[in-house]
Biotite code that builds the C-alpha atoms (Angstrom):
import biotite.structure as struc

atoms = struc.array([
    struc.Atom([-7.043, 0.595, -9.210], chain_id="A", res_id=1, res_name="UNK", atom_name="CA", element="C"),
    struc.Atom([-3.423, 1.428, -8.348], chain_id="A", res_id=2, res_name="UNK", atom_name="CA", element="C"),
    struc.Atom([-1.679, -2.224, -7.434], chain_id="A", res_id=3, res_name="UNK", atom_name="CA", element="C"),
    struc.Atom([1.250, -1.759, -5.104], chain_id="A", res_id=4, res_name="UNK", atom_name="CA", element="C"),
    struc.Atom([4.377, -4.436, -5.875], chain_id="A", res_id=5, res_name="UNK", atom_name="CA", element="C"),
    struc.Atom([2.937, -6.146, -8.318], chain_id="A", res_id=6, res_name="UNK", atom_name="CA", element="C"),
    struc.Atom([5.701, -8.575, -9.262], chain_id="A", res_id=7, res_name="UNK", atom_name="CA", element="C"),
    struc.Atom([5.315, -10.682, -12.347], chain_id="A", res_id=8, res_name="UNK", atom_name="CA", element="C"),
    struc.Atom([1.546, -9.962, -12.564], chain_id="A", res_id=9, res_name="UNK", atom_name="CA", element="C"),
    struc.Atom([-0.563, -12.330, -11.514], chain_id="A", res_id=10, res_name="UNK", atom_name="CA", element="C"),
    struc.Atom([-2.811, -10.423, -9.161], chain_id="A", res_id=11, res_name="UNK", atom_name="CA", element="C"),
    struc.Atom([-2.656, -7.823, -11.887], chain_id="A", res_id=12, res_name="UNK", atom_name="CA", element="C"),
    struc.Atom([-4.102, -9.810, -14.639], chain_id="A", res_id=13, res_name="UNK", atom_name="CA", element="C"),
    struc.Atom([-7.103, -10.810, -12.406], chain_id="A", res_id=14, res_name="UNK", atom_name="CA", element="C"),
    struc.Atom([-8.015, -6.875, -11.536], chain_id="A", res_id=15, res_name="UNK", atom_name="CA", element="C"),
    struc.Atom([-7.842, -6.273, -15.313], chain_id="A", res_id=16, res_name="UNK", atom_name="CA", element="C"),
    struc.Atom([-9.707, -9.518, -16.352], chain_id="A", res_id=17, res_name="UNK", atom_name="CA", element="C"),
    struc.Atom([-12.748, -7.556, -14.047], chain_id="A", res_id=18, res_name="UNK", atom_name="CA", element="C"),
    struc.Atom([-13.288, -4.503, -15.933], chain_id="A", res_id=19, res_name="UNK", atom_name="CA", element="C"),
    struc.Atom([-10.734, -2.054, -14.025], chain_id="A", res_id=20, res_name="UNK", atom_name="CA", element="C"),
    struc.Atom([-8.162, 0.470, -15.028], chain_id="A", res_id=21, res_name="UNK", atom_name="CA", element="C"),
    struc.Atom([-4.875, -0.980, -13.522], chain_id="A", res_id=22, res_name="UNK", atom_name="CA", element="C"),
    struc.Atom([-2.144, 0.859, -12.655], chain_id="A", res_id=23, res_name="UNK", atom_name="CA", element="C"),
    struc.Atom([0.687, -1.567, -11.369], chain_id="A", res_id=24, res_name="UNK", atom_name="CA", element="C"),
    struc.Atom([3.741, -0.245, -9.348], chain_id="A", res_id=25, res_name="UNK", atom_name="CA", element="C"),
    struc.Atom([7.306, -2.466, -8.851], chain_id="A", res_id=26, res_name="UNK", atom_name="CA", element="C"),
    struc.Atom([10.046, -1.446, -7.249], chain_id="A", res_id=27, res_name="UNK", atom_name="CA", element="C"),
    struc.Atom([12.382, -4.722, -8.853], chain_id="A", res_id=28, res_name="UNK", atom_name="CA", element="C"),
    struc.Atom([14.035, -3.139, -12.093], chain_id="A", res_id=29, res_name="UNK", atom_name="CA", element="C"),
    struc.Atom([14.442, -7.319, -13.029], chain_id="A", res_id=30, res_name="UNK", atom_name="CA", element="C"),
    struc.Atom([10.642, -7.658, -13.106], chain_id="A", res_id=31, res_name="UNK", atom_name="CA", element="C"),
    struc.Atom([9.480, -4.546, -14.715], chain_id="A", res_id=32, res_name="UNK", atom_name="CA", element="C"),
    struc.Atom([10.103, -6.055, -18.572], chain_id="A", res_id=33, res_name="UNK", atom_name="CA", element="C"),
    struc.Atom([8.046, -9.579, -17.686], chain_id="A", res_id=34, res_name="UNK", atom_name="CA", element="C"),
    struc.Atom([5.643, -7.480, -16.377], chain_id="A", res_id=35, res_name="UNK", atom_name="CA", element="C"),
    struc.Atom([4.968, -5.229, -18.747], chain_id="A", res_id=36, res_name="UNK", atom_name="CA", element="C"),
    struc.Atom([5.199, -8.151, -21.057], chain_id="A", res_id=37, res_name="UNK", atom_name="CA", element="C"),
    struc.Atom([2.669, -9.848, -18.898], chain_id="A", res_id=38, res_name="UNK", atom_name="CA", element="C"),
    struc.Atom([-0.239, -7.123, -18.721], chain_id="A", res_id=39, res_name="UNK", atom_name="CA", element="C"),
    struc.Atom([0.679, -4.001, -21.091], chain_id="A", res_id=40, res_name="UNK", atom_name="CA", element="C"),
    struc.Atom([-1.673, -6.165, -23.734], chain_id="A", res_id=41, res_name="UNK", atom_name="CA", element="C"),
    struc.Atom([-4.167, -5.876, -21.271], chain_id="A", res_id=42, res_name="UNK", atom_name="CA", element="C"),
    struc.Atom([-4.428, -2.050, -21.334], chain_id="A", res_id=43, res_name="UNK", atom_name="CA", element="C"),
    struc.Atom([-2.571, -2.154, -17.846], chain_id="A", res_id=44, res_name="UNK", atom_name="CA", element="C"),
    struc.Atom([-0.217, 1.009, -17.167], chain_id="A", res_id=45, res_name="UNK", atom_name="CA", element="C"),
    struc.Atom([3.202, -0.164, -15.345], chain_id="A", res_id=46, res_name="UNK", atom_name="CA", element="C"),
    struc.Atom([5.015, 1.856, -13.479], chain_id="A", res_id=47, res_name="UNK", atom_name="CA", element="C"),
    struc.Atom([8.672, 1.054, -11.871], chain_id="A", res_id=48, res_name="UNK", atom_name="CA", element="C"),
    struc.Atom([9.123, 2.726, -8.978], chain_id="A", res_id=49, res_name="UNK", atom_name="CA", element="C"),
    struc.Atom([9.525, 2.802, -5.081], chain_id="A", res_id=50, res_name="UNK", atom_name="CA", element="C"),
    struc.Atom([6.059, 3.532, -3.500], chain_id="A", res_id=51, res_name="UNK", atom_name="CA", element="C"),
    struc.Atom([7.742, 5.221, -0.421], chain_id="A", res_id=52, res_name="UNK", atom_name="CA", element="C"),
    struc.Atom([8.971, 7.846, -3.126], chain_id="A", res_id=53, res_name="UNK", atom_name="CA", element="C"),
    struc.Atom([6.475, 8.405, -5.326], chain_id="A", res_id=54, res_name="UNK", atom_name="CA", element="C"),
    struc.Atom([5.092, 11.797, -6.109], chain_id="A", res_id=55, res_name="UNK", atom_name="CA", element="C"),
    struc.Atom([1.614, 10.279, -5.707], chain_id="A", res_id=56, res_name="UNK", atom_name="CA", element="C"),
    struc.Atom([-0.320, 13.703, -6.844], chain_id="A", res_id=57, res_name="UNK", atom_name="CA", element="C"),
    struc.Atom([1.607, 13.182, -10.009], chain_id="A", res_id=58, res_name="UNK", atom_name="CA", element="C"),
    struc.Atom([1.167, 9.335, -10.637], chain_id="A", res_id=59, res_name="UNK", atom_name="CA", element="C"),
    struc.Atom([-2.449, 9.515, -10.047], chain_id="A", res_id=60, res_name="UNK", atom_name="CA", element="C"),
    struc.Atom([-3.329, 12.332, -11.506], chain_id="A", res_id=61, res_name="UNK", atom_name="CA", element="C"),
    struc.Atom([-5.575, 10.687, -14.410], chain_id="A", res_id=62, res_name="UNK", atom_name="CA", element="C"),
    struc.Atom([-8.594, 9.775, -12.249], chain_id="A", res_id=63, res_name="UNK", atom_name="CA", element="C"),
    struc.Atom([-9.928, 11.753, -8.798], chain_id="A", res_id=64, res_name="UNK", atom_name="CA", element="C"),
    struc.Atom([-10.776, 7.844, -7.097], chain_id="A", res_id=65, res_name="UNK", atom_name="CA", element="C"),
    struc.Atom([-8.669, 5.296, -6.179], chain_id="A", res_id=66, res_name="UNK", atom_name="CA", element="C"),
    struc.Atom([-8.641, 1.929, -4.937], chain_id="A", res_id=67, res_name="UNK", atom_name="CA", element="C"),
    struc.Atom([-5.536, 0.597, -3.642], chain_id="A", res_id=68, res_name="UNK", atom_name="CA", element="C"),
    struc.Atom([-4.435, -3.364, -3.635], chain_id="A", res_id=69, res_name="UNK", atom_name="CA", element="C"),
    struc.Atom([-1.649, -4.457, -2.524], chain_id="A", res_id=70, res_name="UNK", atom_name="CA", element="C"),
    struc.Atom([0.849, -7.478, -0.531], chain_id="A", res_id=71, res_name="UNK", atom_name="CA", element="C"),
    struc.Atom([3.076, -5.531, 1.606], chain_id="A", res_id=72, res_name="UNK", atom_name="CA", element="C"),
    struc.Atom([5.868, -6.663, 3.150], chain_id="A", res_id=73, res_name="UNK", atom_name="CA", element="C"),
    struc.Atom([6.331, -6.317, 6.818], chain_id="A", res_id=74, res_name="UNK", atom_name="CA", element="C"),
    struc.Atom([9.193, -3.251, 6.823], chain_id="A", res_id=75, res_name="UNK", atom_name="CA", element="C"),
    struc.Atom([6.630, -0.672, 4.622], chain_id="A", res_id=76, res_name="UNK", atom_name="CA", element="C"),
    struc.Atom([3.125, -1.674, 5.250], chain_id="A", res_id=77, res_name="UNK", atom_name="CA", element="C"),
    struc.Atom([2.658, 0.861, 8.222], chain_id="A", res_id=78, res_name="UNK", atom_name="CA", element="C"),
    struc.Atom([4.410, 4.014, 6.977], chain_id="A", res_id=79, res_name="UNK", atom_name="CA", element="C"),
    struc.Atom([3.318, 3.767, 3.688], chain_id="A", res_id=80, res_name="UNK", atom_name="CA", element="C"),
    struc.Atom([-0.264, 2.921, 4.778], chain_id="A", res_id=81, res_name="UNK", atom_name="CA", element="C"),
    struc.Atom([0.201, 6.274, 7.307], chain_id="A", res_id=82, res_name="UNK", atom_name="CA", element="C"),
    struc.Atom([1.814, 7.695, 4.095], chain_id="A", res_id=83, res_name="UNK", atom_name="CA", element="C"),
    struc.Atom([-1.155, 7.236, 1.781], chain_id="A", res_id=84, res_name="UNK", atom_name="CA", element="C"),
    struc.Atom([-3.889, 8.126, 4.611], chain_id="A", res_id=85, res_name="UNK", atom_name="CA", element="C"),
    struc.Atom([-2.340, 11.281, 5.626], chain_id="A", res_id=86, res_name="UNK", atom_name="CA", element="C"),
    struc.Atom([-1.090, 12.569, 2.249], chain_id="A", res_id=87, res_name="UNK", atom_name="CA", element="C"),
    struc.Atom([-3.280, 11.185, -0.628], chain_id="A", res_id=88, res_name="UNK", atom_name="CA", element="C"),
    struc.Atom([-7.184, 11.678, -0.756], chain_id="A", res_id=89, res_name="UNK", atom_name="CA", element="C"),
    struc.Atom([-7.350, 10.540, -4.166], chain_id="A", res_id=90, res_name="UNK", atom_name="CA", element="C"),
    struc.Atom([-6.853, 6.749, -2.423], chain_id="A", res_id=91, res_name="UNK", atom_name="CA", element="C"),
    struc.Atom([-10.412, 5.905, -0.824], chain_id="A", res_id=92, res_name="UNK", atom_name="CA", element="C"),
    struc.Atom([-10.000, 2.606, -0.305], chain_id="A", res_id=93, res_name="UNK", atom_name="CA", element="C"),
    struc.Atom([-7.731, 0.006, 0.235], chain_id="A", res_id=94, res_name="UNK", atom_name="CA", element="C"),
    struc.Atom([-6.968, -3.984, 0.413], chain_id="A", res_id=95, res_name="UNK", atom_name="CA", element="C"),
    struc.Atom([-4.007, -5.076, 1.284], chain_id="A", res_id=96, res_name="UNK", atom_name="CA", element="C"),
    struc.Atom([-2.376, -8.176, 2.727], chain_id="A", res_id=97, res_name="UNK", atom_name="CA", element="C"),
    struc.Atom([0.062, -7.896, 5.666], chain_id="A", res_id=98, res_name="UNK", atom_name="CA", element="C"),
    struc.Atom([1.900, -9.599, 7.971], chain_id="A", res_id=99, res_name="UNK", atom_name="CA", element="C"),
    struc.Atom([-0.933, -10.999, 10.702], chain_id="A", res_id=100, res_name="UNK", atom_name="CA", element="C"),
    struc.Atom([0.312, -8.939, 13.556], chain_id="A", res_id=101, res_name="UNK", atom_name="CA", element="C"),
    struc.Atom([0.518, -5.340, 11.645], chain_id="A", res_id=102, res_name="UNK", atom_name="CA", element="C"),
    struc.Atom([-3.324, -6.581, 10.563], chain_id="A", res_id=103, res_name="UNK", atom_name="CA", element="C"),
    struc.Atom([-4.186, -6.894, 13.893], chain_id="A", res_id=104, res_name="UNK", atom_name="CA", element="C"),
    struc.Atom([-2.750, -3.470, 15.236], chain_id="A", res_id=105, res_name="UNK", atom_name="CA", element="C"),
    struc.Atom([-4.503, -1.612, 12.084], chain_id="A", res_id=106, res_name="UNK", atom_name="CA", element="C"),
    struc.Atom([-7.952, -2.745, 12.864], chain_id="A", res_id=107, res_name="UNK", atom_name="CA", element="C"),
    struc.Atom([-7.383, -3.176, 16.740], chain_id="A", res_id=108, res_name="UNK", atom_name="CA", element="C"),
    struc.Atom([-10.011, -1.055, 19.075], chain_id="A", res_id=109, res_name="UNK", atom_name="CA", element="C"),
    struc.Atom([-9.710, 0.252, 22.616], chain_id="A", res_id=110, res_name="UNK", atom_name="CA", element="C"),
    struc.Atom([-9.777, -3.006, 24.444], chain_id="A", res_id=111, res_name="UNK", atom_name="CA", element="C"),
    struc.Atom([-8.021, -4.931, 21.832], chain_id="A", res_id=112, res_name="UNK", atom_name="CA", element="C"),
    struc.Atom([-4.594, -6.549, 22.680], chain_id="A", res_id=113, res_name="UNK", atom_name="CA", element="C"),
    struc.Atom([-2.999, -5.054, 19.624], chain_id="A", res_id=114, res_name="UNK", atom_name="CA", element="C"),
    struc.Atom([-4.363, -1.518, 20.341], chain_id="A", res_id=115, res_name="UNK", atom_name="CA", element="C"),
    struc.Atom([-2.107, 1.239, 19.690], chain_id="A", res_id=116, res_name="UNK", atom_name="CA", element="C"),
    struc.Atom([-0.591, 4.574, 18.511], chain_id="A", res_id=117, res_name="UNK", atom_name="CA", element="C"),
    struc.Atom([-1.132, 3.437, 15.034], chain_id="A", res_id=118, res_name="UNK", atom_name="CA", element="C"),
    struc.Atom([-4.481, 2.109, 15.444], chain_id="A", res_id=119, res_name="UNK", atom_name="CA", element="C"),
    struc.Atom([-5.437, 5.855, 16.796], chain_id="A", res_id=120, res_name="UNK", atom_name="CA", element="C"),
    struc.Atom([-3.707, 6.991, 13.403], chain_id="A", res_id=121, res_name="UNK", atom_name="CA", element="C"),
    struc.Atom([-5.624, 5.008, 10.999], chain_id="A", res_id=122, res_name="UNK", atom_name="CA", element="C"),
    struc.Atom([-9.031, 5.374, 12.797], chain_id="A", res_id=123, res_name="UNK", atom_name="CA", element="C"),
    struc.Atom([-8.460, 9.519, 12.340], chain_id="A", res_id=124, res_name="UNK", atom_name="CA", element="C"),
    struc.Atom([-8.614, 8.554, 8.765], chain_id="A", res_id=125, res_name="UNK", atom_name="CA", element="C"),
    struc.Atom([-10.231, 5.395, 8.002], chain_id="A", res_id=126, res_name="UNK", atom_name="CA", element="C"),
    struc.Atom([-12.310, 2.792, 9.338], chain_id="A", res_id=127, res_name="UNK", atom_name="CA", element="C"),
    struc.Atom([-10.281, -0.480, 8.808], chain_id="A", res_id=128, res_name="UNK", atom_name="CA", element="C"),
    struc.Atom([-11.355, -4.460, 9.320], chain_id="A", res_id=129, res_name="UNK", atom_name="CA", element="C"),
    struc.Atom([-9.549, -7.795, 9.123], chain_id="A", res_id=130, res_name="UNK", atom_name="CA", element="C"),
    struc.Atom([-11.690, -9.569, 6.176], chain_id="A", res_id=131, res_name="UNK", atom_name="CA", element="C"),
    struc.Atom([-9.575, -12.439, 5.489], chain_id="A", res_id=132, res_name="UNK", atom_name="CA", element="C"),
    struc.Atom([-7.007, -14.538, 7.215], chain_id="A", res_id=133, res_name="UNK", atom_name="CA", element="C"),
    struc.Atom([-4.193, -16.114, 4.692], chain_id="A", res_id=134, res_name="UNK", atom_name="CA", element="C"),
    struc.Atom([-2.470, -19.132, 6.384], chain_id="A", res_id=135, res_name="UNK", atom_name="CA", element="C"),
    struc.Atom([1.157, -19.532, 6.072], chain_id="A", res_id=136, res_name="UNK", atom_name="CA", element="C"),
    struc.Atom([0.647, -22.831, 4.451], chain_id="A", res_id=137, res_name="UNK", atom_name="CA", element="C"),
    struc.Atom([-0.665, -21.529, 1.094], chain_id="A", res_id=138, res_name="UNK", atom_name="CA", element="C"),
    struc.Atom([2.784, -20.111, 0.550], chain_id="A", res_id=139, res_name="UNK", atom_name="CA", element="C"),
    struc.Atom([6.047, -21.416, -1.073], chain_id="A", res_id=140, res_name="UNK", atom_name="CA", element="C"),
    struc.Atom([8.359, -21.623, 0.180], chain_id="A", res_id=141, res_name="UNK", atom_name="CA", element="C"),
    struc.Atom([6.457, -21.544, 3.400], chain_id="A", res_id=142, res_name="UNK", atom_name="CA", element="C"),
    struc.Atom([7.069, -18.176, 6.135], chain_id="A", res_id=143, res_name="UNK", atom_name="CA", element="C"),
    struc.Atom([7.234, -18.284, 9.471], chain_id="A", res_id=144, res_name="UNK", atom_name="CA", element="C"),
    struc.Atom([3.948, -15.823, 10.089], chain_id="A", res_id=145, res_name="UNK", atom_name="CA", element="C"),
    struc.Atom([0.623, -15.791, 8.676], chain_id="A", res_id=146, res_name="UNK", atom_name="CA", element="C"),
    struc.Atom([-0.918, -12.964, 6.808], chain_id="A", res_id=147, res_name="UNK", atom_name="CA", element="C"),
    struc.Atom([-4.358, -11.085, 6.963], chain_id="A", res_id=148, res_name="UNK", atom_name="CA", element="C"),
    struc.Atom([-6.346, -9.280, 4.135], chain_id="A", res_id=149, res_name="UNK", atom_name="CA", element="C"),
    struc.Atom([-7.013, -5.758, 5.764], chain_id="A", res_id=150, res_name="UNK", atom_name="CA", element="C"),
    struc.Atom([-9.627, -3.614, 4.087], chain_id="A", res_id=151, res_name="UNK", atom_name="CA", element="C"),
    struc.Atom([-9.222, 0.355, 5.014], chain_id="A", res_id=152, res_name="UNK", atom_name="CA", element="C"),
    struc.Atom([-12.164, 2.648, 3.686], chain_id="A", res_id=153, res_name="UNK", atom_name="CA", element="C"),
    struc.Atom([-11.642, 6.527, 3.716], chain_id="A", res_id=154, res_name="UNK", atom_name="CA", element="C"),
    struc.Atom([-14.068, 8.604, 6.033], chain_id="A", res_id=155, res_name="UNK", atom_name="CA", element="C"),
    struc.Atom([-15.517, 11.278, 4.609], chain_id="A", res_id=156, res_name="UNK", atom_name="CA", element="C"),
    struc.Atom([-14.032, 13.551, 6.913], chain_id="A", res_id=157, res_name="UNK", atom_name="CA", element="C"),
    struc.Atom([-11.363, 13.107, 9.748], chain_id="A", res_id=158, res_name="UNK", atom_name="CA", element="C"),
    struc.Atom([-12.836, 11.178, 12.826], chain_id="A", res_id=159, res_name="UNK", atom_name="CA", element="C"),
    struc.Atom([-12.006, 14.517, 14.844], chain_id="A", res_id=160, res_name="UNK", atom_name="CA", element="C"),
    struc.Atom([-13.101, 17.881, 13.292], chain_id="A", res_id=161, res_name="UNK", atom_name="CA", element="C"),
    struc.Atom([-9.712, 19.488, 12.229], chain_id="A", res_id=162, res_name="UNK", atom_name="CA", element="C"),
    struc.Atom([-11.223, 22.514, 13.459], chain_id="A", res_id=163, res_name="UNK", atom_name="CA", element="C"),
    struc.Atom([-11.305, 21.066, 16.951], chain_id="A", res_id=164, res_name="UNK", atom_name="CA", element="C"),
    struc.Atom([-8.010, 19.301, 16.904], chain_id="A", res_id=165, res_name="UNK", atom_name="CA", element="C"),
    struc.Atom([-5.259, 18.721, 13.973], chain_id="A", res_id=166, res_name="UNK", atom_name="CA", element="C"),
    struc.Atom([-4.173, 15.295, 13.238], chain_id="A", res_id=167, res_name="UNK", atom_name="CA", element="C"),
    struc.Atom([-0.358, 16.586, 14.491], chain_id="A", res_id=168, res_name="UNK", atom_name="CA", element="C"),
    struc.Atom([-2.013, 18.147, 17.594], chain_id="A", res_id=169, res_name="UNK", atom_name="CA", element="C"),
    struc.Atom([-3.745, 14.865, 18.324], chain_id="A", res_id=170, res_name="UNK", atom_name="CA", element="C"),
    struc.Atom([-0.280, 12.759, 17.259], chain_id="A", res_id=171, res_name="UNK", atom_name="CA", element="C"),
    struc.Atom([1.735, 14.403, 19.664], chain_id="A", res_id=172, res_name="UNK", atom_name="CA", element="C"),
    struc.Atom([-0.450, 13.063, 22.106], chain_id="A", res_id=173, res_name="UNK", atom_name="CA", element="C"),
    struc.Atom([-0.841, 9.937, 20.940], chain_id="A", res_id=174, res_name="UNK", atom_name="CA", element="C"),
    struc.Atom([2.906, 9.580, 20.717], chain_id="A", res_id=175, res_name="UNK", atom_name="CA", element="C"),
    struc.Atom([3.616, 10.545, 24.553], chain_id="A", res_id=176, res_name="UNK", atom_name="CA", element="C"),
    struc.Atom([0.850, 8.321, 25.714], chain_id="A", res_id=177, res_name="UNK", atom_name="CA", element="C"),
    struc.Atom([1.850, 5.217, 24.121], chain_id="A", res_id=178, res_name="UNK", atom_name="CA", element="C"),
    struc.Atom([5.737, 5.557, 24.961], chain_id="A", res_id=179, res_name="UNK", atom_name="CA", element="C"),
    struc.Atom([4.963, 4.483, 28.003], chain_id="A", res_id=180, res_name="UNK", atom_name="CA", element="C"),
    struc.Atom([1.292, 2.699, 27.644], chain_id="A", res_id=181, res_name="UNK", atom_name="CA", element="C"),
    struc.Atom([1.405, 1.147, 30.866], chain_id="A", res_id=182, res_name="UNK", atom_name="CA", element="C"),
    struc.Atom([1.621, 4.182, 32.544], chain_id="A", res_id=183, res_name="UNK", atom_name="CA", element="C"),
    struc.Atom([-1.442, 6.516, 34.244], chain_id="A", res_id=184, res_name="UNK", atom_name="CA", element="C"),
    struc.Atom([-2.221, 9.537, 31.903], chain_id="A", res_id=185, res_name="UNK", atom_name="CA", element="C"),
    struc.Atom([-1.384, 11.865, 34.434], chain_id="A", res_id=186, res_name="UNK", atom_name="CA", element="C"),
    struc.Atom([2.133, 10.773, 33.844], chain_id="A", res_id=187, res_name="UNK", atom_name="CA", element="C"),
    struc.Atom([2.787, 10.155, 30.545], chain_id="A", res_id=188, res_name="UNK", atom_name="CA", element="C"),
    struc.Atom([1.186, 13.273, 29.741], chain_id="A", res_id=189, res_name="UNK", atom_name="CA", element="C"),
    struc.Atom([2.653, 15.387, 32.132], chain_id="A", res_id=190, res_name="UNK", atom_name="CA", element="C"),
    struc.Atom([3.693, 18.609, 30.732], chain_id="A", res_id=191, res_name="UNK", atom_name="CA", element="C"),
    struc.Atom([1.281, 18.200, 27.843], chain_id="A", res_id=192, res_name="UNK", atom_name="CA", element="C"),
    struc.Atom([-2.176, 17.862, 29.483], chain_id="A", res_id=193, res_name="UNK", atom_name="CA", element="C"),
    struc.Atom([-2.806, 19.869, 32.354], chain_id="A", res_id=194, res_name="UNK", atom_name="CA", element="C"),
    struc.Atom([-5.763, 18.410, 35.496], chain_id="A", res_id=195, res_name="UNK", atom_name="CA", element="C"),
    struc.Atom([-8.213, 20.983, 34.118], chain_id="A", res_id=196, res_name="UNK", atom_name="CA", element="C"),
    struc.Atom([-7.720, 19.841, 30.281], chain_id="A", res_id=197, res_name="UNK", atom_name="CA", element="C"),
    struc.Atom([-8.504, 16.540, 31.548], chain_id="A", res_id=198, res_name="UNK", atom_name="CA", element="C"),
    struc.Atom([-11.465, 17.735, 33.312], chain_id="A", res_id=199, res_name="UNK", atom_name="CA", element="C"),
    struc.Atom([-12.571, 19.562, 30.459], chain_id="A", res_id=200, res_name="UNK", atom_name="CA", element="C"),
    struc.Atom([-11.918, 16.884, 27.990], chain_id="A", res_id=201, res_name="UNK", atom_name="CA", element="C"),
    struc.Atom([-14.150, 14.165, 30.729], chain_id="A", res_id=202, res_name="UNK", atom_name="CA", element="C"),
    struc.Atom([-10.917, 12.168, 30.310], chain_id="A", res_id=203, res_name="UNK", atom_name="CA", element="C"),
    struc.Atom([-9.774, 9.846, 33.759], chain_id="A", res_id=204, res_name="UNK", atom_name="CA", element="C"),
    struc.Atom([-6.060, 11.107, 34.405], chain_id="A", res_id=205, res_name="UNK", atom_name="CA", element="C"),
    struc.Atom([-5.750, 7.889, 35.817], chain_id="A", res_id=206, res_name="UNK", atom_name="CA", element="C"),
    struc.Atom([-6.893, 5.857, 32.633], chain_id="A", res_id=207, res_name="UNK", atom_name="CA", element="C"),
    struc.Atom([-4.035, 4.782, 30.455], chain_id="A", res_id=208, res_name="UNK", atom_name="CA", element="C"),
    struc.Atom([-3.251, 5.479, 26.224], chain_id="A", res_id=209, res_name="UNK", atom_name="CA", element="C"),
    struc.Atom([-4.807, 1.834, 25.301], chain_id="A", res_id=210, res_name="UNK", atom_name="CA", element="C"),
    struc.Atom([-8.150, 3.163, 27.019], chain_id="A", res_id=211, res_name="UNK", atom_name="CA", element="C"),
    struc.Atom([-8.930, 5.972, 24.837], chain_id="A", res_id=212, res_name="UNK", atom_name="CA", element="C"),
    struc.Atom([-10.384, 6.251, 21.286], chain_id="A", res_id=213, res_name="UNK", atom_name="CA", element="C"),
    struc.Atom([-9.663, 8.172, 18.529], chain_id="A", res_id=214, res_name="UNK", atom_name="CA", element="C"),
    struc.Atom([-12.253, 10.709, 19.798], chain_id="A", res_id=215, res_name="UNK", atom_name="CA", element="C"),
    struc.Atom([-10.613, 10.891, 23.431], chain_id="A", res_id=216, res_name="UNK", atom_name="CA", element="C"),
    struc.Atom([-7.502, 11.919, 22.140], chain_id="A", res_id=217, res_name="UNK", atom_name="CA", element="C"),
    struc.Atom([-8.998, 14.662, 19.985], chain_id="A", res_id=218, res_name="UNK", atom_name="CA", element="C"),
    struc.Atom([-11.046, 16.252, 23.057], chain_id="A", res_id=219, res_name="UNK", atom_name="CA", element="C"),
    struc.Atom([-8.091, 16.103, 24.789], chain_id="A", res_id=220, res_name="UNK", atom_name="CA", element="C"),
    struc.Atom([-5.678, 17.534, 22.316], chain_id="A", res_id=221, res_name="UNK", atom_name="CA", element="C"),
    struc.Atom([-8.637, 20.241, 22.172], chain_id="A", res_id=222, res_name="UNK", atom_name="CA", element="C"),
    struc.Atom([-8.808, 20.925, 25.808], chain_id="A", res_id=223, res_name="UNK", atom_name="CA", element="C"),
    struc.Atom([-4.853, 21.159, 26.248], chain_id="A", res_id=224, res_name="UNK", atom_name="CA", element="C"),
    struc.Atom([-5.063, 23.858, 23.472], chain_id="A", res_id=225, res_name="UNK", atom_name="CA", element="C"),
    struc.Atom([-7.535, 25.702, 25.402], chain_id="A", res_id=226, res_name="UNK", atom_name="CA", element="C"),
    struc.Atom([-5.713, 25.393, 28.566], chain_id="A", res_id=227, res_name="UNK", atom_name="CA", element="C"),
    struc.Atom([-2.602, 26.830, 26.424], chain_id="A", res_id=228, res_name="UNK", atom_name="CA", element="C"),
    struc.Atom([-4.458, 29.806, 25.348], chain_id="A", res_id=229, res_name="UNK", atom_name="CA", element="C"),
])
């Protein structure tokens, strides 16, 4: 298990107290020493560094498998969760508590409220699920927001064949569409999707970005490359 922020340990000493090979990563150069203090006797590895930097090929290169657990703050937990999905395989799984409303939009389906550009995203990669709701009151001090435990686990392979449609191919679509979500298709894709890719793709030009799925996009994406030539 590779523990992201794990602060003066005490999350860490529980995932070593079960059986697994810890490796715990803090940015805070004041809490590295009580850390290692704290877990080093317990055949835990720590590492001080900035998880948005790390060269993760490198600092997981002792084991092919990886579980990830981690309390993210509010500014990091979607690019580095993008981060880790797009760029590190080695990570198959992850649990990780967040802010209630970046839960919500990494789990969210067509239909949901929070449904969006990065819920596309992680669906490519992963299917993800709120498991656990953490009320602000268990806190101190006490925030203003409440927290959820997300749980992301790897697909096998990409929710769209790569061969159909790349992730960036698919991206650029979901990027356009969701700029202005409220808007038909037809118009926020202008330029990028012509009537016959839609056609093609058995996409409604006149449904909007929160309609589509992961899958959607990536027949689209598909047909607009056809259309291209």
């Amino acid at each position: 298990m590779v523990e992201v922020g794990a602060g003066l340990g005490s999350l860490t000493v529980a995932l070593a107290a079960s059986g697994a090979r810890v490796l715990a990563i803090e940015l805070d150069r004041r809490l590295s020493p009580v850390l290692r203090d704290s877990v080093e006797p317990l055949g835990v590895r720590v590492l001080q560094a900035d998880a948005m930097r790390c060269d993760w090929e490198k600092v997981l290169a002792s084991s092919l498998e990886w579980v990830l657990v981690a309390n993210l703050p509010y500014n990091i937990a979607v690019p580095l969760l993008l981060d880790l999905l797009t760029s590190v395989p080695r990570i198959s799984r992850m649990l990780v508590m967040v802010q209630r409303e970046v839960g919500e939009r990494l789990a969210a389906v067509p239909g949901d409220a929070a449904y969006g550009a990065v819920s596309v995203r992680v669906a490519y990669f992963a299917e993800a699920s709120l498991v656990g709701r953490v009320p602000a009151s268990v806190f101190l001090p006490r925030p203003s927001v409440e927290s959820v435990l997300v749980r992301l686990g790897r697909l096998d392979a990409p929710a769209v064949d790569p061969a159909d449609a790349s992730f960036e191919e698919i991206d650029r679509l979901v990027r356009a569409g969701f700029a202005t979500r409220r808007k038909m298709l037809r118009r926020s894709l202008a330029g990028l999707v012509t009537t016959e890719a839609f056609d093609q793709a058995g996409v409604a030009p006149t449904a909007r970005a929160e309609e589509l799925s992961v899958s959607d996009f990536g027949r689209l994406a598909r047909a607009a490359a056809v259309a291209r030539g």
